[in-house]
C-alpha positions as CSV (number, residue, x, y, z in Angstrom):
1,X,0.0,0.0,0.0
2,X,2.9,2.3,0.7
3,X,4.3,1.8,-2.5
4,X,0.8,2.8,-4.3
5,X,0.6,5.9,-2.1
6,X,4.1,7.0,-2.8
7,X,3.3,6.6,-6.9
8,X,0.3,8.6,-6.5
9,X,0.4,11.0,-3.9
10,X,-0.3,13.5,-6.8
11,X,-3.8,11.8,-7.4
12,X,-4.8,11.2,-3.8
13,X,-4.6,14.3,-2.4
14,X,-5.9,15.0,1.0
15,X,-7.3,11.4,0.8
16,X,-6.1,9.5,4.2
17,X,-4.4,5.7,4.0
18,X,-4.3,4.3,7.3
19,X,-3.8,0.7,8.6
20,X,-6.0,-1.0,10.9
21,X,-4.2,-4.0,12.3
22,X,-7.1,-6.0,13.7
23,X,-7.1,-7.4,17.8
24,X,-5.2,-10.5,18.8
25,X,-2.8,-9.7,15.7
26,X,-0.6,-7.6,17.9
27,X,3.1,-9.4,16.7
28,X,2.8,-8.7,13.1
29,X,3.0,-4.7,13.6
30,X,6.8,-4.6,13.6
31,X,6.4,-6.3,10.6
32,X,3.6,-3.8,9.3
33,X,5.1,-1.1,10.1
34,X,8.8,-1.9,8.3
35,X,7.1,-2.1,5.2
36,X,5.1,1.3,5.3
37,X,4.9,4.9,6.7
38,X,1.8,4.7,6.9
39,X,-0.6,5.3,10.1
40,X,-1.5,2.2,11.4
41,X,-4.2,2.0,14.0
42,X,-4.1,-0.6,15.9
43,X,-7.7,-2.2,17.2
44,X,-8.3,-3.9,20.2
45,X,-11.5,-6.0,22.0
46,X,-12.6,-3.2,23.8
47,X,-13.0,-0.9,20.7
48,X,-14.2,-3.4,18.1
49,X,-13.5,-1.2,15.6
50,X,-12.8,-3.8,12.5
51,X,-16.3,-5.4,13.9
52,X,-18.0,-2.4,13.8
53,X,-17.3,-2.6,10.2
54,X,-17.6,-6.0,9.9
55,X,-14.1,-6.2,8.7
56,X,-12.0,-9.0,8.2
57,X,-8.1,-9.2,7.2
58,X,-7.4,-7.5,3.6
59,X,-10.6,-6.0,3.1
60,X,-10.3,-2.4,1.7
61,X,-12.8,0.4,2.7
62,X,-13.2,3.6,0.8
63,X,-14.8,6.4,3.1
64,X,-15.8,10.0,1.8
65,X,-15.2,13.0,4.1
66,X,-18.6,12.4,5.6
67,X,-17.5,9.1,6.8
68,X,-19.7,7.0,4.3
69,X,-18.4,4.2,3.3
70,X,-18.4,4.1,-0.7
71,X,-16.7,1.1,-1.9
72,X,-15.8,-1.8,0.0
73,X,-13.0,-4.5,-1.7
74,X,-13.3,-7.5,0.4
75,X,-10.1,-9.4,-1.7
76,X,-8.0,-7.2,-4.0
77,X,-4.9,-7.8,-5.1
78,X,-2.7,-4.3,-4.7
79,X,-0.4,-5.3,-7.6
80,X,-2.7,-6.2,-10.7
81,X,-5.7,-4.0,-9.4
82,X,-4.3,-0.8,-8.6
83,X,-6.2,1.3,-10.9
84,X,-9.3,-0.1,-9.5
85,X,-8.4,0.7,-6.2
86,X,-7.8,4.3,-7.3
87,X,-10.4,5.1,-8.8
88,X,-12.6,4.1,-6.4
89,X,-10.7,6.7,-4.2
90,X,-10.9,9.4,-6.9
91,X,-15.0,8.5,-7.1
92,X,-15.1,9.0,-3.5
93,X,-13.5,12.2,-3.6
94,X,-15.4,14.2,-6.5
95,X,-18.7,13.0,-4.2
96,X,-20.0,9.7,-6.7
């Protein structure tokens, strides 16, 4: 994911990337975190955040600036996919 934002910063804009590693998967953040720059928010049993969502490992959610989710990728693969992965970002920033 790092590498997608770094070759399209330009495109994303103000759009925010950040990580949600989900609870009990604790050990894998040093791992996480070598490969990216990103924010990673790490979720835990008393927040229940990636439940909230319903979220399971690699799924993708796009959220507008209202905080309505617009396009959720439940399996995508970040190297043959990309463009559809941005352009769902670019959908959710022009308001579609």
């Amino acid at each position: 994911m790092q590498e997608i934002v770094d070759e399209n910063s330009e495109e994303l804009g103000d759009a925010k990337i950040i990580l949600v590693n989900l609870a009990g998967t604790e050990e894998g953040i040093p791992d996480l975190s070598a490969a990216n720059q990103l924010p990673i928010l790490q979720d835990d049993v008393e927040t229940h955040l990636a439940q909230c969502f319903g979220a399971s490992k690699w799924y993708i959610y796009i959220i507008d600036a209202a905080g309505i989710p617009k396009t959720i990728f439940y399996s995508l693969n970040l190297d043959s996919e990309r463009e559809r992965l941005l352009s769902a970002i670019r959908d959710a920033r022009s308001g579609k």
